[in-house]
N, C-alpha and C positions, 0 to 999 in steps of 0.2 A: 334948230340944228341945221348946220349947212351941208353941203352935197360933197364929199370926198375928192370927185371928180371934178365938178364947173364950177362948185362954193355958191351954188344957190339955195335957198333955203328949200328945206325940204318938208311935205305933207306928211301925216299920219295915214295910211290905209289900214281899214281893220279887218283883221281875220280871225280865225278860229282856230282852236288847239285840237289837239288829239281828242280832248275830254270835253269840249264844247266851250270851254274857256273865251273867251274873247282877248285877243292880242291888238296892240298897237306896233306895227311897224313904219321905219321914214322912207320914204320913196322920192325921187327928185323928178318932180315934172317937169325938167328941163331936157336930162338924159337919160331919163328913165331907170339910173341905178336906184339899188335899195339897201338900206343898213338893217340889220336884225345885233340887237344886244346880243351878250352872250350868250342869255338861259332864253330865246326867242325862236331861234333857225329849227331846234329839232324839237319844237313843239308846236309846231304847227301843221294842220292836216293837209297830207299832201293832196287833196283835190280841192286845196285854197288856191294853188298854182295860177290859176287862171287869172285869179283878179290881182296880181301886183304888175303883172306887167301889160297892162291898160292903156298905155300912155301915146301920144299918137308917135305913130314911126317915122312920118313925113319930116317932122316938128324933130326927132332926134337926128337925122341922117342928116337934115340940113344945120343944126346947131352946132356938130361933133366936133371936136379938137383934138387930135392928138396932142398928147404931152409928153415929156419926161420926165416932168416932175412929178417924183414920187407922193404918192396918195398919202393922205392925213389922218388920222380917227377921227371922227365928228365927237366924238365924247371928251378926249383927255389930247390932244392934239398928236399921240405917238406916230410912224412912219408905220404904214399899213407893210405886212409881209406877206408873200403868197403861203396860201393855207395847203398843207402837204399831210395826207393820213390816209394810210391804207385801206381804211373803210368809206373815201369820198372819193367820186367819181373823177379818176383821172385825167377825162378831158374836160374838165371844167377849169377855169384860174381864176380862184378867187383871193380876196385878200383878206387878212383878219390882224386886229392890233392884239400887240403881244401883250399889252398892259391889262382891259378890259374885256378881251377875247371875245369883242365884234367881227361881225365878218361884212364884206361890202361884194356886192353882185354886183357886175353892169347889169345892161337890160339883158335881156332874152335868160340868164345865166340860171335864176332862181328856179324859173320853169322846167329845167333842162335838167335840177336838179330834182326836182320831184316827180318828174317821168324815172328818173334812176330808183328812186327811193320807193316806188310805185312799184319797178320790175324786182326789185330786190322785194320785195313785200311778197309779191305772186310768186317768185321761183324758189322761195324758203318752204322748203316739205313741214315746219312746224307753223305755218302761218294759219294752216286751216284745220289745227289740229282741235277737238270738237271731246269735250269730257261729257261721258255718258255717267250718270250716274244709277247704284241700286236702284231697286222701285223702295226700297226699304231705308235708305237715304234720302231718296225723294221725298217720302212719306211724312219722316222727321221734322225734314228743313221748312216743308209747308205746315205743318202743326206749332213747330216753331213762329213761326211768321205772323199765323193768325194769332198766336197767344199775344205779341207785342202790337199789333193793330187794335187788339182789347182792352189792354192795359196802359201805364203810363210808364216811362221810361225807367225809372227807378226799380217799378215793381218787375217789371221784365229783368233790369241786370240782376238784380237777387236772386230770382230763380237760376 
């Protein structure tokens, strides 16, 4: 896959999901942007942040081009649009293809989004909301538990 931005070919970095999943994203060691497919960008845990934008700064600052030519999909070749949604951090500009619903960071942009997704996480009053259960639910749920670490799989759903 080529880089949106310089069209050099781009590396895999791997991360992690929300669920511990293992993700492949393309990062371009040339400028440092990064593509995430569509089902990619909001599965990933935001304290992955750190490791996609790795790349030396020296090495980007001295390569960088401005252009006007309009950005490409690395996927199906559409014309990247900037990404506009009331639930994504308004100083951010990124772009996403309308066909495959990728989205393309420059550098620094990924990080910048997951310090947001991080403050949004902490100032949501249900983020740290904690279910207490009976003691007499409790009770169950572990009686439950041990009866299917007893048994085999079959004979626990019958019951």
């Amino acid at each position: 896959m080529n880089c949106p931005a310089c069209d050099n070919e781009m590396k895999g970095v791997g991360l992690m999901s929300n669920y511990g999943t293992p993700i492949c994203i393309n990062q371009c060691s040339n400028c440092g942007g990064t593509w995430f497919d569509s089902d990619e960008l909001y599965r990933i845990n935001p304290s992955e942040g750190d490791k996609i934008d790795t790349v030396d700064i020296a090495k980007i600052k001295a390569l960088k081009e401005i252009t006007s030519e309009p950005l490409v999909c690395p996927n199906d070749q559409q014309k990247l649009v900037v990404f506009s949604d009331v639930n994504f951090p308004q100083n951010l500009i990124v772009e996403s293809c309308p066909m495959c619903n990728g989205f393309w960071f420059n550098h620094g942009e990924f990080k910048k989004f997951e310090e947001y997704r991080k403050e949004k996480i902490q100032t949501n009053p249900n983020s740290n909301l904690k279910i207490e259960l009976k003691p007499e639910l409790e009770m169950q749920i572990n009686k439950l538990l041990s009866l299917d670490s007893n048994q085999d799989e079959y004979g626990t759903l019958g019951k």
